[in-house]
C-alpha positions as a Markdown table, in Angstrom:
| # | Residue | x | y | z |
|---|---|---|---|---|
| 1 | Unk | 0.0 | 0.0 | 0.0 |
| 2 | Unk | 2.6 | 2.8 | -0.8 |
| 3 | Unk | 1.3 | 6.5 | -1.3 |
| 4 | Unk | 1.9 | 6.7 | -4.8 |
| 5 | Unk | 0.0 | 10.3 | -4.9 |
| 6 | Unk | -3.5 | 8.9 | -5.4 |
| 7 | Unk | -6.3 | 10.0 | -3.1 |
| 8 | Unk | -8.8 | 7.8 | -1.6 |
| 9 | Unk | -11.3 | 8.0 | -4.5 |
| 10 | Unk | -8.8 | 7.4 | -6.9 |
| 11 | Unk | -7.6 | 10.7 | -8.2 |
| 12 | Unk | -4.2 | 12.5 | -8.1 |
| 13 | Unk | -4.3 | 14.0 | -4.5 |
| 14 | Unk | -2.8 | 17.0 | -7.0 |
| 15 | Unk | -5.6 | 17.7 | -8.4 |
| 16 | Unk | -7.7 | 18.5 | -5.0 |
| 17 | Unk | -8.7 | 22.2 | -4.6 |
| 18 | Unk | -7.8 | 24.3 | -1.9 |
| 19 | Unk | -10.6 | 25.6 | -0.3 |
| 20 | Unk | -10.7 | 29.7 | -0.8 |
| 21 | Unk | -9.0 | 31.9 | 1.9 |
| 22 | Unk | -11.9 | 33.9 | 3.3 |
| 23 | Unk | -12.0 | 37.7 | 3.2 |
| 24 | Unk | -11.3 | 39.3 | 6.1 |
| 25 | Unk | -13.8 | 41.9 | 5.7 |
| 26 | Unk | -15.6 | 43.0 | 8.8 |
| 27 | Unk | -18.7 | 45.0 | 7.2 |
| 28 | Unk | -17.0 | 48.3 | 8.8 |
| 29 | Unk | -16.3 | 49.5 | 4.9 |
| 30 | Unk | -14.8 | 52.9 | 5.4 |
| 31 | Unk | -11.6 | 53.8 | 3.2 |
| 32 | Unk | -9.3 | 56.5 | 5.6 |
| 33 | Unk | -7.3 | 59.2 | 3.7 |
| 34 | Unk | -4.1 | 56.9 | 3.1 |
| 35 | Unk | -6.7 | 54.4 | 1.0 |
| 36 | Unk | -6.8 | 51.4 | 4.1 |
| 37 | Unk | -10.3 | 50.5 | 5.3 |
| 38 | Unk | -10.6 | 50.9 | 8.8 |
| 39 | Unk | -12.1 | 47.8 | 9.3 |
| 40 | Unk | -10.2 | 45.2 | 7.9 |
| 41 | Unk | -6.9 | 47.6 | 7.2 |
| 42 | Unk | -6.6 | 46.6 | 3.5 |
| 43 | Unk | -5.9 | 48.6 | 0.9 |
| 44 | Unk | -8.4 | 49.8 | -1.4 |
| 45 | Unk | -6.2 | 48.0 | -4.3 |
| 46 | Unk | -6.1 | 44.8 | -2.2 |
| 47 | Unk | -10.1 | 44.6 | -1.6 |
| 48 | Unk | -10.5 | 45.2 | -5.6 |
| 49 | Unk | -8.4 | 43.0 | -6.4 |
| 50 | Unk | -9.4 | 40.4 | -3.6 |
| 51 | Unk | -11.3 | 37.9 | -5.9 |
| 52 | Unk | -9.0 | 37.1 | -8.3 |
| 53 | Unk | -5.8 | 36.3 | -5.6 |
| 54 | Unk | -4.7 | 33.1 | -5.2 |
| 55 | Unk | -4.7 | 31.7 | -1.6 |
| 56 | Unk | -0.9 | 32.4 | -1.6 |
| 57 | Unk | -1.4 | 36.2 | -2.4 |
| 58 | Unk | -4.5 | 36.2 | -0.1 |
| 59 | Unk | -2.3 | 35.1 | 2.8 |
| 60 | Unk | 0.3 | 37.8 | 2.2 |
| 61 | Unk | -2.4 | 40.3 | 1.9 |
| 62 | Unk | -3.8 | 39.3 | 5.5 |
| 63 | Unk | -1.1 | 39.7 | 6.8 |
| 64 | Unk | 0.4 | 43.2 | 5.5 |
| 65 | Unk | -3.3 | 43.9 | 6.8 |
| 66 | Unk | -2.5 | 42.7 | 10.6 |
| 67 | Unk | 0.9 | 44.4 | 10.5 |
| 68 | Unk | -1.5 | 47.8 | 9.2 |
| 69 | Unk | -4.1 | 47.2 | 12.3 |
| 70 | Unk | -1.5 | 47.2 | 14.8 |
| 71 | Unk | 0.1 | 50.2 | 13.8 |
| 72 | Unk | -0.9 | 52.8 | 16.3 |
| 73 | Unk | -3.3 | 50.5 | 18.2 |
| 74 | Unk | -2.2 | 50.4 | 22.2 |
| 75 | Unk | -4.3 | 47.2 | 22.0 |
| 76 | Unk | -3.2 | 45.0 | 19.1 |
C-alpha cells in the first residue's frame, strides 16, 4: 500500500482544490485618507483585487493587513 500520490477515491491527491482563503472583511467599509479600510486595514487595491488572488497572495495580503491594524493600536 505505498502512497503513490493517489487519493482515496482514486484521483491525483494534486488535483484536489484548496478551499478559498476567506475575506477578512468586517462590514465596517470605510476607506481613511491613506486608501486602508478601517475595518479590515486593506488597501483599497487589495479589496478590488481580492477575488482574483490566489490563496498564496491572499495570505500575504492578510497579513500586511494585521501588520497595518497594529500600527498605532495600544491594543493590538
Amino acid at each position: 500500500m505505498g502512497g503513490g500520490g493517489k487519493s482515496a477515491a482514486g484521483g491525483d491527491s494534486s488535483d484536489v482544490e484548496e478551499t478559498p482563503v476567506v475575506s477578512p472583511c468586517v462590514s465596517i467599509c470605510v476607506l481613511d485618507r491613506d486608501d486602508i479600510c478601517t475595518g479590515c486595514h486593506r488597501s483599497g487595491e487589495e479589496i478590488r483585487e481580492w477575488v482574483l488572488l490566489d490563496n498564496t497572495e491572499r495570505r500575504a495580503v492578510i497579513k500586511r493587513a494585521r501588520a497595518r491594524g497594529k500600527v498605532g493600536n495600544p491594543f493590538a
